[in-house]
N, C-alpha and C positions, 0 to 999 in steps of 0.2 A: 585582545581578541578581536577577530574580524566582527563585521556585522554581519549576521547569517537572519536570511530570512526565507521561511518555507514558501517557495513562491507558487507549486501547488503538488499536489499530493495525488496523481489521479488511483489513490487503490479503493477507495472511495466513490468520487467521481464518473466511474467505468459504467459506461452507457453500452449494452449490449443489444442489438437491431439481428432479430430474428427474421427470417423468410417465413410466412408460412404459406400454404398450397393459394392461398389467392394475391393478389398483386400487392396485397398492401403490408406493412410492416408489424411489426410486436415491437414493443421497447420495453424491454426487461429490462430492472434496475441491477446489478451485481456490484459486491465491495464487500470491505472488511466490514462485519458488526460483530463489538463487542455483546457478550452473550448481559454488561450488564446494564444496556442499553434497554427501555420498553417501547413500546408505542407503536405506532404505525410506521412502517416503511423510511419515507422521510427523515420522520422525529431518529428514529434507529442509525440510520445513516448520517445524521448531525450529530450525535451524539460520538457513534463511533469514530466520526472522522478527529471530535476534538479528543478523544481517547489517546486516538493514536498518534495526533501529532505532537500532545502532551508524552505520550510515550519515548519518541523519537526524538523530543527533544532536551526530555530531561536523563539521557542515556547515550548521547552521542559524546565523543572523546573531543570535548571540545577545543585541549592544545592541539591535538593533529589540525584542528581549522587553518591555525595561522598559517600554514603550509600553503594552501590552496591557492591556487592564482586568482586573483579577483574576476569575477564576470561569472558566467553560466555555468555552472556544474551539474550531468546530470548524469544519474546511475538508473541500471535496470535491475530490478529484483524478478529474480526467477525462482518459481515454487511450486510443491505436488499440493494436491488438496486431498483430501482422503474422504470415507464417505458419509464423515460428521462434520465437513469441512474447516476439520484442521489444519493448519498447513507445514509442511517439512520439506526438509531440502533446501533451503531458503539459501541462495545464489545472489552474492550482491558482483556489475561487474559497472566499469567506469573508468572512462578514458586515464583519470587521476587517480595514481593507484594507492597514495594516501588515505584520500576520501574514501575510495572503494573499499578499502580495508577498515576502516572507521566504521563505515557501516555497515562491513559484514559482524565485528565484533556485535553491533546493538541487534543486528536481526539473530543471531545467535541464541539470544536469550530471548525471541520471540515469545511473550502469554499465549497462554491457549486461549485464552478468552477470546482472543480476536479469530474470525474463522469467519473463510469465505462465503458467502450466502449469493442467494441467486431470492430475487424480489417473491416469484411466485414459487419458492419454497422449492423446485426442481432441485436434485442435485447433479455435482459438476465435477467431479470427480474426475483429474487429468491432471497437466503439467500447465502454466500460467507463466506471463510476465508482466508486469506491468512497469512504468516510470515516474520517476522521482524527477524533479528541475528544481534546484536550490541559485539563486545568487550572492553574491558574495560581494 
């Protein structure tokens, strides 16, 4: 088996920079939190991100790996949020249609526990992508 390492996961990470009516910025935090995540903000968001890359990676078809050319491999997940932000629809796509199919099987079985959030509680209810970049 290859060596696979997550090299980052931005559905977590996603820094979202708001306009508002004066010149200056908002930085609203938005990502996946697990609903069994507590704490403040932050704490929510370290917790869920090792959630989820514990999830992903104990679900992913690990003999399709060996297939995978070595170097960069990166897929987009595409998904609806609804207005408890669950997420459905969930679209994996990727130059390697291996991989791409790999992880469309794991997001398949997406938990509801994971569900998009927005920092100051807003909801965000629409269509989403975000990016995966694994190495190999």
């Amino acid at each position: 088996m290859k060596l696979f390492l997550t090299v980052s996961i931005f559905l977590i990470g996603v820094v979202c920079k708001a306009q508002t009516t004066s010149p200056d910025f908002e930085i609203v935090g938005i990502g996946i939190i697990s609903d069994a995540c507590v704490g403040e903000w932050d704490e929510k968001a370290d917790c869920s991100e090792t959630l989820v890359n514990r999830y992903l990676l104990s679900n992913i078809d690990w003999a399709s790996m060996d297939t995978v050319p070595k170097g960069k491999q990166r897929i987009e997940l595409k998904f609806d949020v609804d207005d408890n932000g669950r997420l459905s629809n969930l679209v994996v796509e990727s130059e390697n249609i291996s991989f791409g199919k790999s992880f469309q099987k794991v997001v398949n079985s997406w938990p509801e526990e994971f569900k998009y959030k927005r920092e100051d509680g807003m909801k965000i209810v629409g269509r989403y992508s975000s990016f995966f970049s694994f190495y190999f």
